[in-house]
N, C-alpha and C positions, 0 to 999 in steps of 0.2 A: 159324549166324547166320540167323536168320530176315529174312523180306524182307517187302515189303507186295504186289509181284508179285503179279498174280491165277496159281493154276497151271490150265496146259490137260490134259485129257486127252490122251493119247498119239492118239489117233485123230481130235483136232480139226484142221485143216487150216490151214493159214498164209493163206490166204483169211479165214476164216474169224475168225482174231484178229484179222488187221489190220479185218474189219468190225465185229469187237467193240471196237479202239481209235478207233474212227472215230464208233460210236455216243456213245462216251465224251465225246469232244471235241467231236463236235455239243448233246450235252448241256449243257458246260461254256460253250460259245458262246451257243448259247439264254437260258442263264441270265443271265451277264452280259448278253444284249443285254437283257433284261427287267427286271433289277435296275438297270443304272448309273444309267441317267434317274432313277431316284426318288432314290438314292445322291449323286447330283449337287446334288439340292436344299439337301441339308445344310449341306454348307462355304459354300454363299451365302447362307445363311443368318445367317450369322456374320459376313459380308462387313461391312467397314468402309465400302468404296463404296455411293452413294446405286443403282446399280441392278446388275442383276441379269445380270452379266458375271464371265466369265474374261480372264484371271487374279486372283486375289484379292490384293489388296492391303490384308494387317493382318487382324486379326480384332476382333469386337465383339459386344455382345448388346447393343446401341444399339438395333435391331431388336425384340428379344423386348421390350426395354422399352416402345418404342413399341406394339407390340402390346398389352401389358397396362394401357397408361394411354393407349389413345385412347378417347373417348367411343362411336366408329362402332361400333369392334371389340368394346367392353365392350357395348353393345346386342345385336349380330350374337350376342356368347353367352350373354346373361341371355337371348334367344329361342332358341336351340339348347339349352337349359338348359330351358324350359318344356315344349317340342315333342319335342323326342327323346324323355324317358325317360313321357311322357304315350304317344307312339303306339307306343312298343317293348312297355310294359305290354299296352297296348288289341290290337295286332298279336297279343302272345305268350297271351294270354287268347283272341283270335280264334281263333287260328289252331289252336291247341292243341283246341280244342274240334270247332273244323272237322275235322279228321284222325283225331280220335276217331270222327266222326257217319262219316265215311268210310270207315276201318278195320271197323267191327263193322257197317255195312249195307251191303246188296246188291240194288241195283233198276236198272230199264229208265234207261238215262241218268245211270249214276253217271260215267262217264270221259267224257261232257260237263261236268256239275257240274266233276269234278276242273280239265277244260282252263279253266274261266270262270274258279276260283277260284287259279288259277296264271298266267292271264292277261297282269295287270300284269310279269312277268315277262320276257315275250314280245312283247308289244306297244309300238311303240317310244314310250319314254317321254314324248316330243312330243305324240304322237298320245295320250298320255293325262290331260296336261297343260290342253291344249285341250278335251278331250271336259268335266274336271271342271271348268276355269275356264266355260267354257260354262252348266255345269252349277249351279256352286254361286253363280254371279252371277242364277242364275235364282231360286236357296234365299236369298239373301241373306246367304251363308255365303263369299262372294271378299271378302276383306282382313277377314277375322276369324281368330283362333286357330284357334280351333273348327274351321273347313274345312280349315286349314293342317297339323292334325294327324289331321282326316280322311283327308287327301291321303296324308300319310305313313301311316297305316294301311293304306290302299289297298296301294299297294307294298311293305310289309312286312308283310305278314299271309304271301303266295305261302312265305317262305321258311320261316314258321313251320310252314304247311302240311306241307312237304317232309321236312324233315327230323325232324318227329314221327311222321309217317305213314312215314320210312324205319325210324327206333325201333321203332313198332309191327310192321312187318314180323315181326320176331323177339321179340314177346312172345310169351311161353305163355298162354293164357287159361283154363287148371288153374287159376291161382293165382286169377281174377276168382271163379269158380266155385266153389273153396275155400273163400273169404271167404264167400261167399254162402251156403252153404251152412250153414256155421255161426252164422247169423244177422247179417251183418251188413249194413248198410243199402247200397244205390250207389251216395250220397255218401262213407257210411265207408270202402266198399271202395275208392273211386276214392283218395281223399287217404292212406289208409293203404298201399295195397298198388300201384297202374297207378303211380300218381304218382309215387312212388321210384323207380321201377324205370325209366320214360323222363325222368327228372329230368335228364339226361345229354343227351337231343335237343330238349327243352323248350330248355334252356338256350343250347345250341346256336343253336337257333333264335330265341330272344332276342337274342345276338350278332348272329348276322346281319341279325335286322330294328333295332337299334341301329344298326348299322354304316350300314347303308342309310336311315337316318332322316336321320342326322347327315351322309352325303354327299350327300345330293337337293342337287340347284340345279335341275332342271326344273320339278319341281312347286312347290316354293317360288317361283319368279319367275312363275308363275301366278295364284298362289291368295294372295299374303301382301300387304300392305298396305305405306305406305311406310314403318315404324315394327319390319314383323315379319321384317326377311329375320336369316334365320339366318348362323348363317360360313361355308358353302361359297358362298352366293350373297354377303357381303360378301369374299372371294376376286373371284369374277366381277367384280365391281364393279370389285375393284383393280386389277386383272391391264387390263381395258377402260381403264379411266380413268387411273390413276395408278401404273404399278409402280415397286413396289418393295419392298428384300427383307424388308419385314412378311410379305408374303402369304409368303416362303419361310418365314419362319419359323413361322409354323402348319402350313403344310405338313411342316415338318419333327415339327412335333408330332403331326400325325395321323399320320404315317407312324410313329411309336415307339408311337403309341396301338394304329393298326393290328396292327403287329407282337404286341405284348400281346396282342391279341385272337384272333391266329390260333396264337399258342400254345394260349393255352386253351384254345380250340376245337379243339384237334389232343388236347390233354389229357384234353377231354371227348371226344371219339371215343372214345381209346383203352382209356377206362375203360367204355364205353358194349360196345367189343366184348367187353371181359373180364367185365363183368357177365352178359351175354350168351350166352356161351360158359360159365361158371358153373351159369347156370340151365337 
C-alpha cells in the first residue's frame, strides 16, 4: 500500500525531520495567515446585513446588484475602463522598448538609467503622487484624463521594464543576426523573429502594469478631477464615507480577477522557460 509519507534516507537524523515537519507547518501557517483576510471578504460579500460584520446572517447579491446600478460606481468604471487599458498599452509599448535600448547597449551610466527608470517602484508612492500633482497642476494636465493616465504610465512602465529585460536575459541574439543577414530589414526582424520569442515577458509585463493601473488610489486621488476617480479610489471613498458590503463586493471581484491573472502569468512564465530551454 503506498502512502503519501515523504521517505527519509537512513542517515537523516530525527532532528532533522522533525525540522523538516516544522518547516512544513510554518509554511501552512504563513499561508493561511496571508490568505484568510482576503478569503474573508467573500461571504460578506453576500452578506444580507447592511454592514460589514460577523456572523452572517442570510445570504444575498443585493450588494452585486447595487454595485452594478449605482450611478457613482457605474462612473468609478466607465473611468477604470478609459485609464487602464489606455496606460497598460502606453506602459507595455514603453516599457518594452525601454528594455530593448537597455539589453543591446552599453555605456558610462546605464544602471543609473536602469535605477531612474525602475524608480517609481521604489519610491514611495506618496512621494510620487505629490511630486506629479505638483508637477502636472504646473502643465495644466491635474484633473484631466490625459495626466491621469500619464500618472499611471509612470508606475507601470517599471514593471514592463523588468520583466522584459528578465526575457531578454536569455535570448540568443544568432537568431537577430540570422534574420539580418539574410536581408531582412530591423523592423522585420524585430516583429518576425525577437517579438515571438519574448511575447511571453511582453505579456507578462502587460499584466502587471494592468494589474497596477487598475489598483492605484495614490496617484489617482492626486492627479483626477471630481468626475475622473476610478474604482479603487470609489472603494476609498466607501470604505471613509459610507460602508458597506458594495465595496466587499468588488473586492471580491478583483480578488477572482486577480486570481485569473496570476494564473496566466504563472502560464506565461512557464512557457517562456520551455521556450527558452528549447532554443
Amino acid at each position: 500500500m503506498k502512502t503519501s509519507m515523504p521517505r527519509f534516507a537512513p542517515y537523516v537524523s530525527t532532528p532533522e525531520i522533525v525540522w523538516h515537519y516544522a518547516l512544513r507547518s510554518a509554511n501552512v501557517l504563513i499561508l493561511v495567515f496571508l490568505i484568510l483576510p482576503i478569503l474573508a471578504i467573500i461571504p460578506l460579500s453576500l452578506n444580507e446585513n447592511s454592514f460589514l460584520v460577523y456572523p452572517i446572517h442570510g445570504f444575498s447579491f443585493r450588494w452585486y446588484h447595487d454595485l452594478f446600478t449605482s450611478t457613482d460606481w457605474a462612473r468609478a468604471g466607465a473611468n477604470s475602463l478609459i485609464v487602464t487599458p489606455i496606460a497598460t498599452i502606453a506602459a507595455t509599448i514603453l516599457g518594452t522598448l525601454a528594455a530593448l535600448g537597455l539589453n543591446r547597449a552599453s555605456f558610462k551610466g546605464k544602471g543609473l538609467l536602469v535605477a531612474v527608470l525602475i524608480s517609481p517602484m521604489i519610491v514611495p508612492v506618496i512621494v510620487t503622487g505629490v511630486g506629479m500633482y505638483l508637477l502636472f497642476a504646473r502643465w495644466g494636465l491635474a484633473g484631466t484624463y490625459a495626466g491621469l493616465i500619464f500618472g499611471h504610465v509612470v508606475i507601470a512602465a517599471p514593471f514592463v521594464v523588468i520583466t522584459v529585460n528578465a526575457t531578454l536575459a536569455g535570448f540568443n541574439q544568432n537568431y537577430v543576426r540570422a534574420s539580418l543577414s539574410l536581408g531582412a530589414s530591423p523592423v522585420r526582424t524585430f516583429f518576425r523573429v525577437t517579438l515571438p520569442i519574448i511575447a511571453p515577458g511582453v505579456i507578462s509585463g502587460a499584466l502587471f502594469a494592468f494589474a497596477t493601473s487598475l489598483d492605484d488610489v495614490v496617484i489617482t486621488m492626486f492627479i483626477a478631477g471630481p468626475t475622473q476617480g476610478t474604482l479603487p479610489l470609489q472603494m476609498f471613498i466607501g470604505i471613509r464615507e459610507n460602508i458597506t458590503p458594495t465595496v466587499a463586493a468588488l473586492a471580491s471581484i478583483f480578488i477572482v480577477f486577480s486570481s485569473l491573472l496570476l494564473i496566466t502569468m504563472e502560464w506565461l512564465r512557464s512557457r517562456s522557460v520551455a521556450k527558452q530551454a528549447s532554443s
